[in-house]
C-alpha positions as a printed NumPy array, in Angstrom:
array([[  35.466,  103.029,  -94.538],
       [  36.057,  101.461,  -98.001],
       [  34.821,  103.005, -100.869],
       [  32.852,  101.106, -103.204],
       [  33.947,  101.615, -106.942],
       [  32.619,   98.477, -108.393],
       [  29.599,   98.296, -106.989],
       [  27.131,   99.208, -109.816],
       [  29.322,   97.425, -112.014],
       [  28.706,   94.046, -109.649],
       [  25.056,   94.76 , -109.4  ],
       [  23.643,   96.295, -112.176],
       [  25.455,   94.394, -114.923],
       [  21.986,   93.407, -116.533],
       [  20.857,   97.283, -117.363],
       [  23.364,   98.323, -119.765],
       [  24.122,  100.968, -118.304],
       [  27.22 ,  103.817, -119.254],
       [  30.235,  104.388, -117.651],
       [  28.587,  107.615, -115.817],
       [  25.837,  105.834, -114.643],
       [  27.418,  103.253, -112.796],
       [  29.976,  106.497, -111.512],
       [  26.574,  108.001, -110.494],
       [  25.086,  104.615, -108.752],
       [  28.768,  103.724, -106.852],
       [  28.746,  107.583, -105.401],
       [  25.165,  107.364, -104.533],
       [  25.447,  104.057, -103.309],
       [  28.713,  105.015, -101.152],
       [  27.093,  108.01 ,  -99.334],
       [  23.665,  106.109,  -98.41 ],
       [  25.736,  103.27 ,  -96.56 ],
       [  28.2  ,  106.158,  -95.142],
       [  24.142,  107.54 ,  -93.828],
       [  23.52 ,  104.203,  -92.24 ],
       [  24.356,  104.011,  -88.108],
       [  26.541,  101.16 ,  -87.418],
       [  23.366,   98.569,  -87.651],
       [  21.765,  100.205,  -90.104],
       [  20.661,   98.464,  -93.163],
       [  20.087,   99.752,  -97.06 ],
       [  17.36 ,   98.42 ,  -99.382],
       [  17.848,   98.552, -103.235],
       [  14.234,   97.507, -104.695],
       [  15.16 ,   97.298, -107.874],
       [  17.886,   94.521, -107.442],
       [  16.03 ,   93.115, -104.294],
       [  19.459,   93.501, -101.955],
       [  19.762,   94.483,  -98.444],
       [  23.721,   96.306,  -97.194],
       [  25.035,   97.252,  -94.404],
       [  27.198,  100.209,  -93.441],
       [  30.105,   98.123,  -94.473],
       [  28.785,   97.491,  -98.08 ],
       [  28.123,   93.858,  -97.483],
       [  25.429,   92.024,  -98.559],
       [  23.012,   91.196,  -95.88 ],
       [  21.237,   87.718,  -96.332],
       [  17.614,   87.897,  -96.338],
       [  17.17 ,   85.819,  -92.74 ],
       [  19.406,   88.562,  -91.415],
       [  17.4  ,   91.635,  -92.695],
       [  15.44 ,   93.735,  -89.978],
       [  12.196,   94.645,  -90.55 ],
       [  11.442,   98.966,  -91.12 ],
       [   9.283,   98.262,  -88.012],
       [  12.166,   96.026,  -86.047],
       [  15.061,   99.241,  -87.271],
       [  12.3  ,  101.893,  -85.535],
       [  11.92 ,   99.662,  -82.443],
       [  15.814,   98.952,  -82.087],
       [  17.17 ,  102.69 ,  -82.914],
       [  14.247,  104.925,  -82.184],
       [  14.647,  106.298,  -85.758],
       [  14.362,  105.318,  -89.437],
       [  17.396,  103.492,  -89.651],
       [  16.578,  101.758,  -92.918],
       [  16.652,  103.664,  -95.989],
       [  14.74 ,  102.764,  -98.601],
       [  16.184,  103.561, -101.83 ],
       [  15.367,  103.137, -105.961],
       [  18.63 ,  102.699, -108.124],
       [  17.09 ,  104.397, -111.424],
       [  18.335,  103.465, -115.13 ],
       [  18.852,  105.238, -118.369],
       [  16.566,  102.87 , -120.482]])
């Protein structure tokens, strides 16, 4: 599995944030997709952006519901996660 390293750069360009923040945000970001089951699917509120396990983008019309993720896996396959900024 490919590791991310510009991820919070790509992302997060609009929160100014330090070189060891985006570190922090591209490991945290690599082990919640490396979480994720095969269709699993990660949520970042703060940027409003759905990934899969590969680190893709999902587009909205593809997104699974928290409800539809239960249903299809029996278990919370959706994590729902905050991206937090030194502001």
């Amino acid at each position: 599995m490919a590791y991310h390293h510009e991820w919070s750069q790509s992302y997060m360009k609009d929160y100014q944030l330090t070189f060891e923040e985006h570190h922090l945000n591209n490991e945290w970001f690599n082990n919640m997709i490396n979480r994720l089951t095969p269709e699993g699917q990660l949520y970042v509120p703060l940027i409003d952006k759905t990934f899969n396990r590969l680190g893709e983008e999902v587009d909205k019309e593809e997104e699974q519901s928290y409800l539809d993720s239960l249903l299809t896996t029996g278990y919370n396959n959706y994590y729902i996660a905050e991206v937090q900024s030194a502001t």
